[in-house]
C-alpha positions as CSV (number, residue, x, y, z in Angstrom):
1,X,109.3,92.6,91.3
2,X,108.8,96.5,91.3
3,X,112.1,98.1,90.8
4,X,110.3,100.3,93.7
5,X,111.4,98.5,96.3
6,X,112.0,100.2,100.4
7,X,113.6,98.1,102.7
8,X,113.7,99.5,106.5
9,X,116.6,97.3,107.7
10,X,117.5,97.0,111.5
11,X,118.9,94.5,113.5
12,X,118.0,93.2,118.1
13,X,121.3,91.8,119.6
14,X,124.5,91.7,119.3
15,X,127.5,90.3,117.5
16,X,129.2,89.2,120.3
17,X,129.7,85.1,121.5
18,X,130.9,85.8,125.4
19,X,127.3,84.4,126.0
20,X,128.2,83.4,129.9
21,X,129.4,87.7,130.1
22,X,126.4,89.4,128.6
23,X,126.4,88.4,125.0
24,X,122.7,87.6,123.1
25,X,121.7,84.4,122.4
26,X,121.0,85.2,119.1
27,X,121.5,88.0,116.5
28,X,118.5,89.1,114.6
29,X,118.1,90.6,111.6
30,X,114.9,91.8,109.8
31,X,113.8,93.7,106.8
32,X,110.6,95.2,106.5
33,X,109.5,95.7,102.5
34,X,107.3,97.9,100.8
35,X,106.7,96.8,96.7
36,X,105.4,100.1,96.5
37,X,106.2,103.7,97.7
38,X,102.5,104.8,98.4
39,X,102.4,101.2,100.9
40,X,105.1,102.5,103.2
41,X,103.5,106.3,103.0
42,X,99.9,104.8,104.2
43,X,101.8,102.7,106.6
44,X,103.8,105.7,108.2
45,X,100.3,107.9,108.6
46,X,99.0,104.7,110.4
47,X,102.4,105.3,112.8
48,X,101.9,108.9,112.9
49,X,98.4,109.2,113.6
50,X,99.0,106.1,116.5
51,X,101.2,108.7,117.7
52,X,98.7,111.3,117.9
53,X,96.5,109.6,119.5
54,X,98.4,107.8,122.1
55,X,98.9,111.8,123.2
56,X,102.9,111.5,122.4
57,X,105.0,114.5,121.5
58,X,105.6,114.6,117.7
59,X,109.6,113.9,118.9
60,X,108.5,110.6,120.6
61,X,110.1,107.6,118.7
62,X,109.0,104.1,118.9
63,X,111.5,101.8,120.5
64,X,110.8,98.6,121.3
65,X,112.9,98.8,124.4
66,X,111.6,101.8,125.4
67,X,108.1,100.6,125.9
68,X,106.1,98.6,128.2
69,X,103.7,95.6,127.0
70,X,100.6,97.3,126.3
71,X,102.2,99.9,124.2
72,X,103.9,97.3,122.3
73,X,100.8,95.1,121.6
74,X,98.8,98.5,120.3
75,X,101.9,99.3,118.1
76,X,101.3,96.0,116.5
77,X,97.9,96.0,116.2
78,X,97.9,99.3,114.1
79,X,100.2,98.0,111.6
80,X,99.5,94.5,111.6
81,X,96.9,94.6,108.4
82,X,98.9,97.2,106.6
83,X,100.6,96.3,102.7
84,X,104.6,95.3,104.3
85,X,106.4,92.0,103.9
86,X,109.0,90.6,106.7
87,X,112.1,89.2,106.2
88,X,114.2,87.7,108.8
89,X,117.3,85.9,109.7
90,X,117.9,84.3,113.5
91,X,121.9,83.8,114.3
92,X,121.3,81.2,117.3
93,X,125.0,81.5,118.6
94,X,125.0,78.3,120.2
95,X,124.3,76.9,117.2
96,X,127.7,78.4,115.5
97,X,130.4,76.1,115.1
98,X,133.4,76.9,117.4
99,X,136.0,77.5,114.9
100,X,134.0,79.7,112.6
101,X,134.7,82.8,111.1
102,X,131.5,84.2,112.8
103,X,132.6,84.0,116.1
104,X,136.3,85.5,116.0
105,X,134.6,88.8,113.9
106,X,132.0,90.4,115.2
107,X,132.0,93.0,112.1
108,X,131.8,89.8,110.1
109,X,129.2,88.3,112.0
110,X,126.8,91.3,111.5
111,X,127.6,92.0,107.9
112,X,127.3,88.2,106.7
113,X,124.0,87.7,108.5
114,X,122.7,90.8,106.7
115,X,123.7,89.8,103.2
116,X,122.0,86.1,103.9
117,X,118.9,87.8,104.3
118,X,119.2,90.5,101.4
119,X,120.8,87.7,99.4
120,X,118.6,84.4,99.7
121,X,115.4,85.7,99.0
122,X,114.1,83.5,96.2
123,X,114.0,86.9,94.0
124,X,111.6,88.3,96.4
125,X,113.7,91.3,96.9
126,X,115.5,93.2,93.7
127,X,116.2,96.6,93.1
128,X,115.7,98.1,95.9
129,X,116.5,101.4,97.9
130,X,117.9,99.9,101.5
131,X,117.4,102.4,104.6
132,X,120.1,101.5,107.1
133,X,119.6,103.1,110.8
134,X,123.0,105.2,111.5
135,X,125.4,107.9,110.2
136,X,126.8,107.7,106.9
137,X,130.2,108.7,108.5
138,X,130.5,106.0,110.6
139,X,133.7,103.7,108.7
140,X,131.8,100.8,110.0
141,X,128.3,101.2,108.1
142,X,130.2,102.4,104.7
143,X,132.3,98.7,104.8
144,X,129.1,97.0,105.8
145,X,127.1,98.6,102.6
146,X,130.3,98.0,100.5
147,X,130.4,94.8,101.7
148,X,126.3,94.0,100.8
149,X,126.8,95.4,97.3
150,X,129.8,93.2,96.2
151,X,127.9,89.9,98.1
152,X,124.3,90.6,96.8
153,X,124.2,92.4,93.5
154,X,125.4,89.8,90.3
155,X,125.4,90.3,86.6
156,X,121.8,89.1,86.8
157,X,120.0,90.3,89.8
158,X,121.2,93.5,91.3
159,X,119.5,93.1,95.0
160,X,120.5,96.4,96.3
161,X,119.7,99.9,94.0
162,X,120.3,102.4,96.7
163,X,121.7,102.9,100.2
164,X,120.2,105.6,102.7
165,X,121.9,106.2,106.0
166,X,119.4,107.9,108.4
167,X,119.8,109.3,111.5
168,X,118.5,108.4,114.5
169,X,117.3,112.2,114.9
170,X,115.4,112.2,111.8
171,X,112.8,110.4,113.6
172,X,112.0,107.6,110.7
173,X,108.9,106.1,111.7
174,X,109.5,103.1,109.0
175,X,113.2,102.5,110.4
176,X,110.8,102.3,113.8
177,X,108.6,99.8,112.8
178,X,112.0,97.8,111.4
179,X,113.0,98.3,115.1
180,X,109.5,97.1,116.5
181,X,109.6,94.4,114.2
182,X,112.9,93.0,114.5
183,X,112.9,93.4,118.4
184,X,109.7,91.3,118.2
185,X,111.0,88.7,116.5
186,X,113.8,88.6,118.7
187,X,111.9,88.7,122.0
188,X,109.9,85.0,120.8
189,X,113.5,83.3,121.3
190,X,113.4,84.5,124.9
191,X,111.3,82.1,126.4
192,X,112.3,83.2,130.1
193,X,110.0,86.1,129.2
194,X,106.3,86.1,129.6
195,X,104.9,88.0,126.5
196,X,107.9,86.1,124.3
197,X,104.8,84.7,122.4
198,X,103.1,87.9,121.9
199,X,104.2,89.8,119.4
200,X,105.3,87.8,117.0
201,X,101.9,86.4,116.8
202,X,100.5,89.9,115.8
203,X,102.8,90.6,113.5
204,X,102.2,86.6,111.5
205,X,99.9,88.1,108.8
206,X,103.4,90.4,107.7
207,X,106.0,87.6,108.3
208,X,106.9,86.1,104.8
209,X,110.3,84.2,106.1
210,X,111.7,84.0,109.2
211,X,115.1,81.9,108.6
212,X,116.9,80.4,111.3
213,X,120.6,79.0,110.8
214,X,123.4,77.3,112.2
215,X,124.3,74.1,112.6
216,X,121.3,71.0,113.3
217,X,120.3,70.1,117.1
218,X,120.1,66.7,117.5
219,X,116.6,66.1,118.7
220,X,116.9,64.4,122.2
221,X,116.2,61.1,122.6
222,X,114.2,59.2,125.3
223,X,115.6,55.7,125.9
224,X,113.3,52.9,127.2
225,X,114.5,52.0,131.1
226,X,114.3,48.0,130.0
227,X,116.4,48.7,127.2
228,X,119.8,46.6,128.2
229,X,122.8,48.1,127.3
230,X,123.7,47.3,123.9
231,X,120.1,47.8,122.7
232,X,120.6,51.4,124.3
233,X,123.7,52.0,121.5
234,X,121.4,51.0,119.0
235,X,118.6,53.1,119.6
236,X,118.2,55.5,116.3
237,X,118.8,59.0,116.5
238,X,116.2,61.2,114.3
239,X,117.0,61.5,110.6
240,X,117.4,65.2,108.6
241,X,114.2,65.8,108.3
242,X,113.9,66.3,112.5
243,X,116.1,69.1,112.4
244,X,113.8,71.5,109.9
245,X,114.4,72.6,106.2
246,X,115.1,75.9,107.2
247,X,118.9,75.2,108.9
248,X,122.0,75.8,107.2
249,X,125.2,74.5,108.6
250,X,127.8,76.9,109.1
């Protein structure tokens, strides 16, 4: 791997687990990855000229929750071909086991989703210069980045070279696409919403992993109605392999 490495990191939800008072369904976190410095240059004209031509102002930022459908889908489809990988990790909270760490922290919750996906990446990400969306003030951010350079960088792979905090009114247009990209991701878990297919399918050609985790469903079972009773208590539930290789128990 190029020890030129970008990584736009940004996260769509929340750490929170009140989900019956407002809380996600799931916390997602993504990080889009340029091997080389001239990719994410070509890929930033491709935003700013979108930009232009869209007849924005050259303050307008692109937010994924800030835009209507259309505008999504043409954000997508300018970048869609362009030199990035994705990487992404889904927190389905229902999936979480009750007694876990991850639901009584929320700081921990965020922090140890974000160092599964910097950390278990096969050595598809090393030495690289991390972008994280905020102030470098904030006590919060500085623990978190502490926190992701103890976790992820060993005596033989150092995962993380370099930490950038960057404003919000710097107007990154690469911390924008993590934002687009991320918030797309995201929006294929909520199936109450019509376009929760779209833009994930736009953005496939860039998706190298998209990892859920938590704990297996047990795939439902359909019993026979001339089943009796006891043949009903016998009736097999699925075996590991139902439940996907890409769950981890937690």
């Amino acid at each position: 791997m190029s020890a030129r490495q970008l990584v736009y990191m940004d996260e769509s939800g929340d750490a929170g687990f009140k989900l019956d008072r407002g809380s996600s369904p799931a916390l997602v976190i993504a990080g889009v990855i340029f091997d080389d410095p001239a990719d994410a240059q070509a890929t930033a004209d491709r935003i700013e000229l979108l930009r232009v031509q869209s007849g924005r102002s050259s303050r307008y930022q692109f937010h994924f929750t800030d835009m209507d459908r259309r505008s999504r889908e043409d954000f997508f489809r300018a970048v869609r071909l362009f030199p990035f990988r994705v990487r992404a990790i889904v927190m389905a909270k229902d999936r979480i086991y009750p007694d876990s760490m991850l639901r009584r922290r929320g700081d921990y919750s965020y922090s140890y989703t974000a160092k599964m996906l910097l950390k278990h990446t096969f050595g598809m990400v090393e030495e690289a210069k991390l972008f994280v969306d905020g102030e470098a003030g904030r006590q919060s951010l500085r623990e978190m980045v502490s926190y992701l350079r103890r976790e992820c960088n060993t005596p033989g792979l150092r995962v993380i070279r370099e930490v950038r905090f960057v404003p919000k009114r710097e107007g990154n247009v690469l911390l924008q696409l993590a934002d687009m990209v991320t918030s797309g991701i995201a929006r294929s878990y909520r199936t109450d919403k019509s376009d929760h297919r779209v833009y994930r399918e736009l953005i496939q050609p860039r998706l190298e992993d998209v990892w859920e985790f938590g704990h297996p469903k047990k795939p439902e079972v359909r019993r026979p109605r001339d089943l009796s009773c006891h043949q009903q208590a016998r009736a097999p539930f699925g075996d590991s392999s139902d439940y996907g290789a890409s769950v981890v128990s937690l």
